[in-house]
PDB file of N, CA, C and O in Angstrom:
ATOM      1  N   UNK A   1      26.072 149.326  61.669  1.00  0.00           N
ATOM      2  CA  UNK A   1      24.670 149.704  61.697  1.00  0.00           C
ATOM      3  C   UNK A   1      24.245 149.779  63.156  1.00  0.00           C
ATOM      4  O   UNK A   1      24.668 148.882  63.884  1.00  0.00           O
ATOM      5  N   UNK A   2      23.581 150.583  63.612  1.00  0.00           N
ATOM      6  CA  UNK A   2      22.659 151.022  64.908  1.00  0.00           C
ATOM      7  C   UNK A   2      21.260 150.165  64.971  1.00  0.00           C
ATOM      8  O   UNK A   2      20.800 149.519  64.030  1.00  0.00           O
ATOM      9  N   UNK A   3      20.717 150.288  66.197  1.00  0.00           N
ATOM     10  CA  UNK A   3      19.437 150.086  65.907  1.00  0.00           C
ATOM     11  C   UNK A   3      18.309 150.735  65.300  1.00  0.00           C
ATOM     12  O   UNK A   3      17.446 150.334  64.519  1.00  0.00           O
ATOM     13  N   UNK A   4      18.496 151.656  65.761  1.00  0.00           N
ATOM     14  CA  UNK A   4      17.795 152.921  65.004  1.00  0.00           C
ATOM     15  C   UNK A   4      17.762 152.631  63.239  1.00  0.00           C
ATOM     16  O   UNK A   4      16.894 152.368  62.406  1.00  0.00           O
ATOM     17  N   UNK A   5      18.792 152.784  63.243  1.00  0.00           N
ATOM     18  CA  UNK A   5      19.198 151.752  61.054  1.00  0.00           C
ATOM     19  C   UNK A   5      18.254 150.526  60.822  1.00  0.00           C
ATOM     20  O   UNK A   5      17.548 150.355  59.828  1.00  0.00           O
ATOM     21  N   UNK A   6      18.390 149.493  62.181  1.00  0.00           N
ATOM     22  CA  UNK A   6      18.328 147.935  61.967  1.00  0.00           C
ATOM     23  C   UNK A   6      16.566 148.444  61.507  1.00  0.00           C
ATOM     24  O   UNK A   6      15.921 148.099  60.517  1.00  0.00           O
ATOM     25  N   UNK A   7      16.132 149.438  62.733  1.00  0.00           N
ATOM     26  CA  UNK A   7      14.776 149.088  62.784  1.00  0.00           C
ATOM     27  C   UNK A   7      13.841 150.193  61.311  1.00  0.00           C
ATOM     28  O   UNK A   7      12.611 150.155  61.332  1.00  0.00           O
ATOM     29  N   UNK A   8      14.263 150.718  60.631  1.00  0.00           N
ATOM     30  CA  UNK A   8      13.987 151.973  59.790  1.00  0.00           C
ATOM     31  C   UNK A   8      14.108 150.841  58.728  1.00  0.00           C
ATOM     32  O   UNK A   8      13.049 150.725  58.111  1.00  0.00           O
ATOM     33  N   UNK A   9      15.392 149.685  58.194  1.00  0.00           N
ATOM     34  CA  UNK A   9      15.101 148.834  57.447  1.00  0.00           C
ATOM     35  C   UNK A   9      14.329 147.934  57.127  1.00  0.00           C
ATOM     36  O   UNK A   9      13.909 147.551  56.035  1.00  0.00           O
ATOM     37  N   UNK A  10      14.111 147.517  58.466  1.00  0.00           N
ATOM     38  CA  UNK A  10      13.071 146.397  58.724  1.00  0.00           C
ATOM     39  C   UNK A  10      11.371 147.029  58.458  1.00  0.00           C
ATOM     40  O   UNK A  10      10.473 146.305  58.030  1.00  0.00           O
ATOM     41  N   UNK A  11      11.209 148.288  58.759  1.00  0.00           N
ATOM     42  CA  UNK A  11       9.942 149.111  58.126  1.00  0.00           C
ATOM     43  C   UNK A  11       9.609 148.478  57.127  1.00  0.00           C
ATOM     44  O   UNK A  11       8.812 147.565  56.906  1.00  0.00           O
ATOM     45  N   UNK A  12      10.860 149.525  56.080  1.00  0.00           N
ATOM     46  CA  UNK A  12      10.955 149.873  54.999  1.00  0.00           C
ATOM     47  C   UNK A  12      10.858 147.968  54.279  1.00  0.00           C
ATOM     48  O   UNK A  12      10.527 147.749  53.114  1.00  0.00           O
ATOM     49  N   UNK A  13      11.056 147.358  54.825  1.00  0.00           N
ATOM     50  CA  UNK A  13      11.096 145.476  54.489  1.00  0.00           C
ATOM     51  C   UNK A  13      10.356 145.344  54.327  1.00  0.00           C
ATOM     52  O   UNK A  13      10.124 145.025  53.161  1.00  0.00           O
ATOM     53  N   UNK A  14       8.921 145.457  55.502  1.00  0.00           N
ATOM     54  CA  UNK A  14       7.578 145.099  56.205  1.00  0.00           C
ATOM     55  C   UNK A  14       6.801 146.196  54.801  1.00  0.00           C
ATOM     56  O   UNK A  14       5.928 145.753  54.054  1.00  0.00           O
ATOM     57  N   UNK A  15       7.241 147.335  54.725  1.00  0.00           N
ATOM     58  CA  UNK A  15       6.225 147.996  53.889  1.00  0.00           C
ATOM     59  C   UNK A  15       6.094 147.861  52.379  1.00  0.00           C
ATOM     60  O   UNK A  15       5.143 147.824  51.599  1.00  0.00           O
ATOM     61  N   UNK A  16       7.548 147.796  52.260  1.00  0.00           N
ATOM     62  CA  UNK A  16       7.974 147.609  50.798  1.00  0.00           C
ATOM     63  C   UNK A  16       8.478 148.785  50.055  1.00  0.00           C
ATOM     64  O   UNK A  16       8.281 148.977  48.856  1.00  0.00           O
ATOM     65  N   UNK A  17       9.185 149.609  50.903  1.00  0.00           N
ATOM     66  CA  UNK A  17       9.430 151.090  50.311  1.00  0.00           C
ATOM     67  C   UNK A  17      10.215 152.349  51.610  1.00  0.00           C
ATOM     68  O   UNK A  17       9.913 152.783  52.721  1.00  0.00           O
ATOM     69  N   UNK A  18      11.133 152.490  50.792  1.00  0.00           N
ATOM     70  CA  UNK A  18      11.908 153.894  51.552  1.00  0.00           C
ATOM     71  C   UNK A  18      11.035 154.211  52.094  1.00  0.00           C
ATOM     72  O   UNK A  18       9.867 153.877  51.896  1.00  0.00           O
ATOM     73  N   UNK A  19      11.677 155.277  53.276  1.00  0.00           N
ATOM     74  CA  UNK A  19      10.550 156.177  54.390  1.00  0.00           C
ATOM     75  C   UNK A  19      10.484 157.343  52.969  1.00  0.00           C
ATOM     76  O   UNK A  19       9.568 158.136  53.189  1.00  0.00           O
ATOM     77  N   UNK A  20      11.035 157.583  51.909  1.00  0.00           N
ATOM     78  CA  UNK A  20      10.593 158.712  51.424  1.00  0.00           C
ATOM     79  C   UNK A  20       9.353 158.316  49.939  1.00  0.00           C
ATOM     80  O   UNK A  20       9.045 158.976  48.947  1.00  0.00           O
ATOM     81  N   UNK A  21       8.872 156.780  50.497  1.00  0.00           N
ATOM     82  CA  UNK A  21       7.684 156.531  49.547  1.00  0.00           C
ATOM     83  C   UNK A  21       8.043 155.288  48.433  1.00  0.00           C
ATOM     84  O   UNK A  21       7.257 154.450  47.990  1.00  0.00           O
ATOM     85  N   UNK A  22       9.297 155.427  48.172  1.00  0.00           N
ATOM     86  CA  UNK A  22       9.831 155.206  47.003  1.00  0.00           C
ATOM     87  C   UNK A  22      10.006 153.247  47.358  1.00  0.00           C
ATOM     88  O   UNK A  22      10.382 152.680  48.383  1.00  0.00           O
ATOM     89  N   UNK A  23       9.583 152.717  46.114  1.00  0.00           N
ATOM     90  CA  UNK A  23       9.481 151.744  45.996  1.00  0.00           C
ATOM     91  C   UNK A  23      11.213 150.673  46.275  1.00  0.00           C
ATOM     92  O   UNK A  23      12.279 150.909  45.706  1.00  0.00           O
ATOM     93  N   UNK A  24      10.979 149.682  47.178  1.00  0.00           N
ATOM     94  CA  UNK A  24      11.892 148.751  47.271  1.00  0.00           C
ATOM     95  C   UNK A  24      12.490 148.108  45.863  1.00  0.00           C
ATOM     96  O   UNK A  24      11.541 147.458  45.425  1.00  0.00           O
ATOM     97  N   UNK A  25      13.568 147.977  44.967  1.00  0.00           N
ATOM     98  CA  UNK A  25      13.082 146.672  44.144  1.00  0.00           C
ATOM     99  C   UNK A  25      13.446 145.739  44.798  1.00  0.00           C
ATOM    100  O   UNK A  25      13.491 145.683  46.027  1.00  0.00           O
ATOM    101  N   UNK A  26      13.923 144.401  43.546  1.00  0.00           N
ATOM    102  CA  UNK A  26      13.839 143.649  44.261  1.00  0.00           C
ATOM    103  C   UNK A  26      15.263 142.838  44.835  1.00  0.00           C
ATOM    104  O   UNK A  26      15.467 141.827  45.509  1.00  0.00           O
ATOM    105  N   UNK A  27      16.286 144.085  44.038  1.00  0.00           N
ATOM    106  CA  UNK A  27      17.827 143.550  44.598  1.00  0.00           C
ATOM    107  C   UNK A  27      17.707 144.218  45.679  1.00  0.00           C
ATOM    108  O   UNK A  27      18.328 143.724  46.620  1.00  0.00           O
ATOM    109  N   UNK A  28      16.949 145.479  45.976  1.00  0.00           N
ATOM    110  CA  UNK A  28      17.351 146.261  47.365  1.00  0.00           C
ATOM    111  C   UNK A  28      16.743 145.085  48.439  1.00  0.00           C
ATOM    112  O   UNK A  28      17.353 144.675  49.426  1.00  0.00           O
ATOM    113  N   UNK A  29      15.562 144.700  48.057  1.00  0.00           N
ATOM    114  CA  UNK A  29      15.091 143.052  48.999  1.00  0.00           C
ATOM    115  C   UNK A  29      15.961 142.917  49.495  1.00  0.00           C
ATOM    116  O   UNK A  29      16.195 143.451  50.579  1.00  0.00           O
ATOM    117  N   UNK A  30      16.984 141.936  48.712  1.00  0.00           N
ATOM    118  CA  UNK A  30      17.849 141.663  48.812  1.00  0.00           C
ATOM    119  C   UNK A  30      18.611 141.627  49.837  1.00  0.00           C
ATOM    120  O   UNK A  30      18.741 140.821  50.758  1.00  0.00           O
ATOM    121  N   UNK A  31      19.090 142.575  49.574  1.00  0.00           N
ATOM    122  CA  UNK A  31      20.569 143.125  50.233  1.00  0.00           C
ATOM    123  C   UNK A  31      19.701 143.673  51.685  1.00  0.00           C
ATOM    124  O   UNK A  31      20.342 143.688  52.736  1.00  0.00           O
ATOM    125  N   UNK A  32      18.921 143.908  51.691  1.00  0.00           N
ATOM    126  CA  UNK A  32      18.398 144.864  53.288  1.00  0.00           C
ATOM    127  C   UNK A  32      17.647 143.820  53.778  1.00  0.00           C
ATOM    128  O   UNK A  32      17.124 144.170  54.836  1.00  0.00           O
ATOM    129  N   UNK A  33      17.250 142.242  53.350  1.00  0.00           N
ATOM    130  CA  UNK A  33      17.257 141.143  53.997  1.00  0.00           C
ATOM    131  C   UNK A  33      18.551 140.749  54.646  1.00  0.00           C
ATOM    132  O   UNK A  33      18.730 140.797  55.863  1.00  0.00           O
ATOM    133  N   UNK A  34      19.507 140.329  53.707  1.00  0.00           N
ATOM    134  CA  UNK A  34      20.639 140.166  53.910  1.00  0.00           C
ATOM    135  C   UNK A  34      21.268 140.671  55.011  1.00  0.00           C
ATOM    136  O   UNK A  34      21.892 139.899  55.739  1.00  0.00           O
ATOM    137  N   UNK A  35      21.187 142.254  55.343  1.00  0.00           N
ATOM    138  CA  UNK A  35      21.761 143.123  56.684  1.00  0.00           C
ATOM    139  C   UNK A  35      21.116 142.751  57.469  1.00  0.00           C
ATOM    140  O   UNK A  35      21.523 142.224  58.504  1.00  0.00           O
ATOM    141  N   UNK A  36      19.871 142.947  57.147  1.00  0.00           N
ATOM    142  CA  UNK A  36      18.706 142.466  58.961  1.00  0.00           C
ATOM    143  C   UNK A  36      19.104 141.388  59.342  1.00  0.00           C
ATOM    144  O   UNK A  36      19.548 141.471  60.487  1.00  0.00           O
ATOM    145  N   UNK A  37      19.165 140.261  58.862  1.00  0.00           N
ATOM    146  CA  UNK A  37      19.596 138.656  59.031  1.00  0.00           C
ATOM    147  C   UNK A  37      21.155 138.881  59.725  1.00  0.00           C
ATOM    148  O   UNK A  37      21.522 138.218  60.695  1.00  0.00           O
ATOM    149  N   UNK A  38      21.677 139.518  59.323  1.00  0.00           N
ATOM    150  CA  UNK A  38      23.288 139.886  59.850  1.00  0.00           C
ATOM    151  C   UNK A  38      23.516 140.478  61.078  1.00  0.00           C
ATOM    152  O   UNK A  38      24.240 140.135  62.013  1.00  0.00           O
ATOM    153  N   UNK A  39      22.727 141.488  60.911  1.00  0.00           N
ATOM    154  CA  UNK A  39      22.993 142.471  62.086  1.00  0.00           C
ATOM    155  C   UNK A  39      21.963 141.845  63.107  1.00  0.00           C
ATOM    156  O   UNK A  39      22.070 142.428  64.186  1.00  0.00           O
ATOM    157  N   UNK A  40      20.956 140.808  63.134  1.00  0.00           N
ATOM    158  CA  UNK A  40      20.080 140.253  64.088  1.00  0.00           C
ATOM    159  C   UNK A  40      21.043 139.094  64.930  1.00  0.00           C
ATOM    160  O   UNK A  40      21.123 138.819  66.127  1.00  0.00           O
ATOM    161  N   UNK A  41      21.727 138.559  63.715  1.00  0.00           N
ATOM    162  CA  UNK A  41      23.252 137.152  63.928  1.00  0.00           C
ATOM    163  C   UNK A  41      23.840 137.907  65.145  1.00  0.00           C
ATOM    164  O   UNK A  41      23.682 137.459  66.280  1.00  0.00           O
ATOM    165  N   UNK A  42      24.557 139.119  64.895  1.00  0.00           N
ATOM    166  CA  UNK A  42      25.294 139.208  66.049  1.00  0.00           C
ATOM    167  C   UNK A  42      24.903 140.400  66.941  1.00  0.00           C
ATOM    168  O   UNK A  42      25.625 141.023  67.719  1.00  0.00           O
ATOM    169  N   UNK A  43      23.556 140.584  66.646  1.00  0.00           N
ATOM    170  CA  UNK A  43      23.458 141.902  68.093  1.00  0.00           C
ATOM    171  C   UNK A  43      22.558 141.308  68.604  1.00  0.00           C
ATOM    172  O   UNK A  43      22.469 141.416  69.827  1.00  0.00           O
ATOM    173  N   UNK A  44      21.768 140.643  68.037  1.00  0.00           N
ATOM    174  CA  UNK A  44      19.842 140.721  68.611  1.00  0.00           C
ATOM    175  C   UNK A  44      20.195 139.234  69.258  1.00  0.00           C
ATOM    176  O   UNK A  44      21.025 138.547  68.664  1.00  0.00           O
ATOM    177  N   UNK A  45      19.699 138.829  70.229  1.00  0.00           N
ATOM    178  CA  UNK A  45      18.983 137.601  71.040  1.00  0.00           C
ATOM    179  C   UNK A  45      18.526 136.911  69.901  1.00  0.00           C
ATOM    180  O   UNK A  45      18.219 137.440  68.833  1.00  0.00           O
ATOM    181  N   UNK A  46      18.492 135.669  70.178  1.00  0.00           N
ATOM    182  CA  UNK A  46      17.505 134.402  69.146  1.00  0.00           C
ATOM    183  C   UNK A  46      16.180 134.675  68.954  1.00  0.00           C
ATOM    184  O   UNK A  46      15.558 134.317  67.953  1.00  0.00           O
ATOM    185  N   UNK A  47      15.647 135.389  70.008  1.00  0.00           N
ATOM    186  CA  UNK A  47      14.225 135.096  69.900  1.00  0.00           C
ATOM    187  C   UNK A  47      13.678 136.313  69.599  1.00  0.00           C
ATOM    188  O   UNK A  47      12.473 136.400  69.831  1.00  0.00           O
ATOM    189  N   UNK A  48      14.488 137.744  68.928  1.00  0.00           N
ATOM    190  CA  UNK A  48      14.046 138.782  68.394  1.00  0.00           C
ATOM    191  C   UNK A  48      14.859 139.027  67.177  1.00  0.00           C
ATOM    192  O   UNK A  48      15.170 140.124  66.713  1.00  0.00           O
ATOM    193  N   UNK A  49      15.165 137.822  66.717  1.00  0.00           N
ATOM    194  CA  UNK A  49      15.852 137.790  65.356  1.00  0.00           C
ATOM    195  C   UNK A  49      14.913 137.754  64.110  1.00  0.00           C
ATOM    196  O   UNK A  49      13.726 137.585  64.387  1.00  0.00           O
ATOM    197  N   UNK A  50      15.214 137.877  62.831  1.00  0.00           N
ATOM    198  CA  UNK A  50      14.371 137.974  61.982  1.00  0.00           C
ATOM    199  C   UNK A  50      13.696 135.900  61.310  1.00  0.00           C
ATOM    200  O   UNK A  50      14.322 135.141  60.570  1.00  0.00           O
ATOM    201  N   UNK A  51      13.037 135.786  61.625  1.00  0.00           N
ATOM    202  CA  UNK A  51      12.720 133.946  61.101  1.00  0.00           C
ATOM    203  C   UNK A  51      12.748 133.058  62.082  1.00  0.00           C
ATOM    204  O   UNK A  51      12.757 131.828  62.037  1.00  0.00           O
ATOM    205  N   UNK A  52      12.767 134.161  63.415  1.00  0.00           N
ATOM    206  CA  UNK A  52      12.529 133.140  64.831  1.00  0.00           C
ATOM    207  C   UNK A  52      11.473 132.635  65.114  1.00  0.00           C
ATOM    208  O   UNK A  52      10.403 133.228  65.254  1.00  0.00           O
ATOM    209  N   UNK A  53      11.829 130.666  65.304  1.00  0.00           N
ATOM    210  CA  UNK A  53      10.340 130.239  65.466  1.00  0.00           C
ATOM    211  C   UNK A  53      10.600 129.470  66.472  1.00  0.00           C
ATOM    212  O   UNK A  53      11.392 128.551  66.259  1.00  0.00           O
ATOM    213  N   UNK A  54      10.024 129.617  67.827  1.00  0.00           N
ATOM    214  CA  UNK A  54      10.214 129.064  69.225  1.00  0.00           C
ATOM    215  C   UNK A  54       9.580 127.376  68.893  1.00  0.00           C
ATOM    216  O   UNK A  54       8.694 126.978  68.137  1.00  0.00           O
ATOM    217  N   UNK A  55      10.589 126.600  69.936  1.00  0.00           N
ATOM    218  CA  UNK A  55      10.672 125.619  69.535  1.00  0.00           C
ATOM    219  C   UNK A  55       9.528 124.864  70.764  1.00  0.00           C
ATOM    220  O   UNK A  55       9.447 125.130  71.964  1.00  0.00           O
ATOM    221  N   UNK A  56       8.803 123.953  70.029  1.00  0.00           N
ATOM    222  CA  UNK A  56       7.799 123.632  71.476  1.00  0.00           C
ATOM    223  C   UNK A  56       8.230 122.560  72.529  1.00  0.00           C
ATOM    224  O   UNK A  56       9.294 121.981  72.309  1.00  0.00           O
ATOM    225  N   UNK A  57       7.911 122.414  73.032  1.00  0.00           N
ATOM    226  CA  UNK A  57       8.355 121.619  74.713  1.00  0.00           C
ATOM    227  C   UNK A  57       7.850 120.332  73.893  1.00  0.00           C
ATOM    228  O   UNK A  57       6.715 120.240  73.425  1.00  0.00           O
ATOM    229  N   UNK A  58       9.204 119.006  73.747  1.00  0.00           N
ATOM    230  CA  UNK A  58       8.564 118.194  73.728  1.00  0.00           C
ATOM    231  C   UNK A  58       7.055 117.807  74.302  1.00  0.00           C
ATOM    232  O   UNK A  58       6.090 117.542  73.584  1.00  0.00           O
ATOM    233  N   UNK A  59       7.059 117.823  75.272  1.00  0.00           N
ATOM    234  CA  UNK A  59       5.485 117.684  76.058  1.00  0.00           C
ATOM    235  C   UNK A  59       4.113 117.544  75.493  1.00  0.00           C
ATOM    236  O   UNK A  59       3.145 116.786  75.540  1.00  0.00           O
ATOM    237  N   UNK A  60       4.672 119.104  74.705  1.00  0.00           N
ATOM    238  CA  UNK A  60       3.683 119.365  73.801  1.00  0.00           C
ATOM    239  C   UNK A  60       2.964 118.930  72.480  1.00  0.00           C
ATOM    240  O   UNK A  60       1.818 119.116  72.069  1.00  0.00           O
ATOM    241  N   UNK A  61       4.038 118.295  71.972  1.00  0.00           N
ATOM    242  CA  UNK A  61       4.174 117.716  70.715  1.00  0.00           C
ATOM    243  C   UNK A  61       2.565 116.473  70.809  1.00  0.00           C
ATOM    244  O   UNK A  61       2.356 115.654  71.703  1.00  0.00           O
ATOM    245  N   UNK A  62       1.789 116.714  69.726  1.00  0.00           N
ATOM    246  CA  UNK A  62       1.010 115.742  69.268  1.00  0.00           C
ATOM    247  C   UNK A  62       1.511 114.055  69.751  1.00  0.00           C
ATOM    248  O   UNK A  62       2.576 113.515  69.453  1.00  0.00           O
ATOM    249  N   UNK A  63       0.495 113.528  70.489  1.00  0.00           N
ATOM    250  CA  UNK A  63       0.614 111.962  70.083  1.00  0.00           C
ATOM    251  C   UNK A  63       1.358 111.199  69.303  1.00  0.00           C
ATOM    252  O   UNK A  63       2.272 110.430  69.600  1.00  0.00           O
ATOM    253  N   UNK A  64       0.728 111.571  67.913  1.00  0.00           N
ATOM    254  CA  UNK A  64       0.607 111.063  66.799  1.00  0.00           C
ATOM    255  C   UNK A  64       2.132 110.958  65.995  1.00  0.00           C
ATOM    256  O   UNK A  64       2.564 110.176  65.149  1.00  0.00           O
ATOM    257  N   UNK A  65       2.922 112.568  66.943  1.00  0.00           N
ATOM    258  CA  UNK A  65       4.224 112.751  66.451  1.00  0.00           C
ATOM    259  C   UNK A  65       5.247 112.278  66.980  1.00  0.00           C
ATOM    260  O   UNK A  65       6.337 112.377  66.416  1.00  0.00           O
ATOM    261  N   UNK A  66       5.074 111.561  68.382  1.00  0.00           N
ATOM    262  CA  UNK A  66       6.310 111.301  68.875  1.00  0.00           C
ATOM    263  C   UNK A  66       6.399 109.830  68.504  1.00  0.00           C
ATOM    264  O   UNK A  66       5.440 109.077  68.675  1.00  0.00           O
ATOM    265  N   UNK A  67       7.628 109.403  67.965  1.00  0.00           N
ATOM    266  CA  UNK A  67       8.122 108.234  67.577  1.00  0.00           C
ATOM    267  C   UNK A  67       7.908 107.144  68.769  1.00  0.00           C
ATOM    268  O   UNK A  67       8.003 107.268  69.990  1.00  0.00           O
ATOM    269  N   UNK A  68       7.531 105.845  67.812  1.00  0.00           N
ATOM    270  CA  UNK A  68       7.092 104.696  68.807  1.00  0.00           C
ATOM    271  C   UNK A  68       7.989 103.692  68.525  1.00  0.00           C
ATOM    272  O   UNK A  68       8.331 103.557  67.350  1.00  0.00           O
ATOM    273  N   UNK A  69       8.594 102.707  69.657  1.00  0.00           N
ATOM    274  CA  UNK A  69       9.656 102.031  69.330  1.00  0.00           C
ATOM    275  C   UNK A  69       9.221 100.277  68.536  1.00  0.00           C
ATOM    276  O   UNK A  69       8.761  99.358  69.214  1.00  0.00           O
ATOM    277  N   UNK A  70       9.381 100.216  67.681  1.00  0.00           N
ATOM    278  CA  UNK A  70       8.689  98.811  66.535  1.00  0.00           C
ATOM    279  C   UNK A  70       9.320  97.713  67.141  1.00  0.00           C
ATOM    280  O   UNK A  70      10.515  97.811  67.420  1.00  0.00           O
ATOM    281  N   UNK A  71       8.890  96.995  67.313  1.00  0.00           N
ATOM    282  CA  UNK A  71       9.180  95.805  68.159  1.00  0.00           C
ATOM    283  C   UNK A  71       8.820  94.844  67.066  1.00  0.00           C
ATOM    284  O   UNK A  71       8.894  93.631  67.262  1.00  0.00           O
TER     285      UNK A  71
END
């Protein structure tokens, strides 16, 4: 698959339907999840992959969340 492919699927994902109108079901879901997720694995960078969620700077993290040592 090309990019040109990767990105015409990922539309057709986002819209729910062939470029010629025609409805996705829901094995084609499927399977054209399945490729995007694949073809993102080994061409695309982490952070333009499909379910990329940037991870925050400890730093950042809430108070409330960082573990306190129980004495």
């Amino acid at each position: 698959m090309d990019l040109t492919t990767y990105q015409a699927l990922k539309d057709s994902m986002e819209l729910g339907k062939w470029p010629d109108g025609g409805t996705l079901s829901s094995e084609q879901k499927q399977l054209v999840m399945e490729a995007l997720i694949r073809f993102g694995h080994q061409h695309l960078p982490e952070d333009q992959r499909i379910g990329y969620l940037p991870q925050p700077d400890c730093k950042s993290a809430p108070a409330n969340l960082i573990p306190t040592q129980q004495q």
